[in-house]
Residue, then its C-alpha position, 0 to 999 in steps of 0.5 A: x524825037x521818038x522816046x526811048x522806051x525800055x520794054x519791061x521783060x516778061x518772064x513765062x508763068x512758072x507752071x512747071x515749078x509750080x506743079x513741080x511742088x504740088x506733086x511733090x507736097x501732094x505725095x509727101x502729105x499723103x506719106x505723112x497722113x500715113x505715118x500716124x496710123x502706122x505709130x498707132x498700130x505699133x502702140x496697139x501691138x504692146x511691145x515696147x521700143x527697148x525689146x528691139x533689137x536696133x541692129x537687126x533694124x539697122x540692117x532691115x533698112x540698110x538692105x531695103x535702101x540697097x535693094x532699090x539701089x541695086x535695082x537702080x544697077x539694073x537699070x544703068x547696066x541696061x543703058x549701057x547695053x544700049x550704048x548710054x552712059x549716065x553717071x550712076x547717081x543720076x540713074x539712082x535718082x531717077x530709080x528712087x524717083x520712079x519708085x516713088x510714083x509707082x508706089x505711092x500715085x493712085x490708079x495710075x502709078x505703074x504706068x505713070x513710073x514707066x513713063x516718067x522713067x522713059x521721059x528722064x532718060x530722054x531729057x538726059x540723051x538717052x534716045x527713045x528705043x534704049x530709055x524704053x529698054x531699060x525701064x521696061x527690061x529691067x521690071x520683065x527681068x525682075x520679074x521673070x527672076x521673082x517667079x523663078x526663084x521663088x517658085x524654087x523656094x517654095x520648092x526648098x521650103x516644102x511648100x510646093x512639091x518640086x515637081x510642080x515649082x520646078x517644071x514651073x521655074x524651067x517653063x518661065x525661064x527657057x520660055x523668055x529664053x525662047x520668046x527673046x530670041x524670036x525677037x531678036x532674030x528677024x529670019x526666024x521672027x519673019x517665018x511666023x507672022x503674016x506677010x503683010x506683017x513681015x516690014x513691022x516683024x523685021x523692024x522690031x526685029x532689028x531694034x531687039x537686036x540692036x540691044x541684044x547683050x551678050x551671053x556673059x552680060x545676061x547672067x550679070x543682068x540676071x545676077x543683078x535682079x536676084x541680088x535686088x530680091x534677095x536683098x529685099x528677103x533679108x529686109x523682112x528676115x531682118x525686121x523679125x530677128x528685130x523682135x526677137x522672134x525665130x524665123x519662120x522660114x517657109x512663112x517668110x517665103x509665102x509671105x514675101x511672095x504675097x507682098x510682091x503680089x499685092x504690089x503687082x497687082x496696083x489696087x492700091x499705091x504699093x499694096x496698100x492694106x492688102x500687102x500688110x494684111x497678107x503678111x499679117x495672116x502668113x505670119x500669124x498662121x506660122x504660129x507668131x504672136x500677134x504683137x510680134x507679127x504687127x511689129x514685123x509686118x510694120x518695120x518690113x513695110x515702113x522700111x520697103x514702102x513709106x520709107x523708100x517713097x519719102x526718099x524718092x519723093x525727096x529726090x525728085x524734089x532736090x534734082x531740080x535744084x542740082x541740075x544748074x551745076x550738073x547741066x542735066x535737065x529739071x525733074 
């Protein structure tokens, strides 16, 4: 009589959960390497922690933390364009996940944050087209709106004569105004590209189209990324009425402009040294003292970098964790 064996179950080799967490510990140990030189710098300034004003700095990380999320608002707005609905939480925690790999993966963190955003989507139902559409959108939407608005600002500030910053701000806008609809209409599309690229015009034509929202849903889109701008502005307005210091307004616009260019340019996960340093001189250049401005510029990038990649970082830890009970796919 044969013996009965019981065959021993082998379980696969948990590389994913494995390299789940050495991302995870890798990004976090970069973000606390970095946290000692910022305690250093604010030491080196000389101001002392009972001249700020702990409200302002209340409100510098409230509007900072709101910023992301209402980028995230974004994001799930386009979703719904496509015809996805996700649950709100989950299109947050995948925004606060993205940002922080664009902000804090070297070399390769814009890219890397676009892709992982697209594969989360997918993970989640979304199909291919749409989960493209929302995260690729949702950075040309903010995008084009920083360049408008700030180029009025610059306007409103003096800073740049309006005959310059407005022909500026109507060009970018009316012309992805016009650049959208030639996507988004396959006739006129047709009529400028070569007939051997008429099939491949018509069908980017056809999948434009098929997400194209309404007139009444781009202005919230629109409203949504300027909201998300400004809310960022008034993180770094805030962390200078935390040190007591008058506001500096055309400064403020200059240099905020300088930050957001520094992190587009991906030198340096989030701008690293060059953000700090551009706003450093800005600050300084409008007349602020140099312990104040080191202050300033180390809350404002504590808060919109460090801090927003620590908890995006921390999300994309835990989602795992949440996806039994939630039956969403692992991070």
């Amino acid at each position: 009589m044969a013996a009965i064996g019981w065959a021993e179950e082998h379980k696969p080799f948990p590389w994913r959960t494995i390299l789940h967490w050495a991302v995870v510990g890798a990004a976090l140990g970069w973000v606390v390497w970095r946290i000692p030189d910022m305690v250093s710098q604010f030491t080196a300034t000389g101001v002392h922690l009972d001249t700020v004003h702990w409200g302002w700095l209340l409100v510098a990380v409230l509007s900072g933390a709101g910023a992301l999320a209402v980028y995230g608002e974004l994001h799930r707005q386009l979703l719904v364009v496509g015809g996805a609905e996700l649950p709100a939480g989950t299109v947050q925690g995948i925004n606060f996940a993205q940002n922080a790999v664009s902000t804090t993966v070297p070399v390769v963190g814009g890219a890397g944050s676009l892709g992982y955003g697209i594969t989360q989507l997918r993970k989640r139902g979304v199909a291919g087209p749409v989960a493209a559409w929302s995260v690729l959108m949702a950075g040309l939407i903010a995008t084009v709106t920083l360049i408008v608005i700030g180029a009025l600002a610059l306007a409103v500030t003096g800073q740049l004569p309006a005959l310059v910053a407005v022909p500026i701000a109507l060009a970018i806008g009316f012309g992805t105004f016009g650049a959208w609809q030639l996507l988004s209409h396959p006739a006129l599309l047709r009529r400028l590209v070569p007939g051997r690229w008429a099939a491949k015009a018509d069908a980017l034509s056809d999948n434009v189209a098929s997400l194209r929202p309404s007139g009444r849903r781009w202005l919230a889109l629109v409203g949504v990324a300027m909201l998300s701008w400004v809310l960022d502005f008034v993180t770094l307005v805030a962390s200078v009425l935390s040190v007591d210091v008058e506001v500096p307004w055309a400064a403020l616009v200059v240099g905020f402009l300088v930050v957001q260019g520094s992190i587009a340019l991906q030198i340096l996960p989030g701008g690293a040294g060059l953000a700090e340093t551009g706003l450093l001189g800005v600050l300084l250049g409008a007349g602020i003292a140099a312990a104040p401005a080191g202050v300033i510029v180390l809350f404002y990038r504590a808060i919109t970098w460090l801090g927003l990649a620590v908890a995006g970082w921390v999300v994309y830890a835990v989602m795992p964790r949440l996806r039994t009970a939630r039956l969403e796919p692992a991070f």
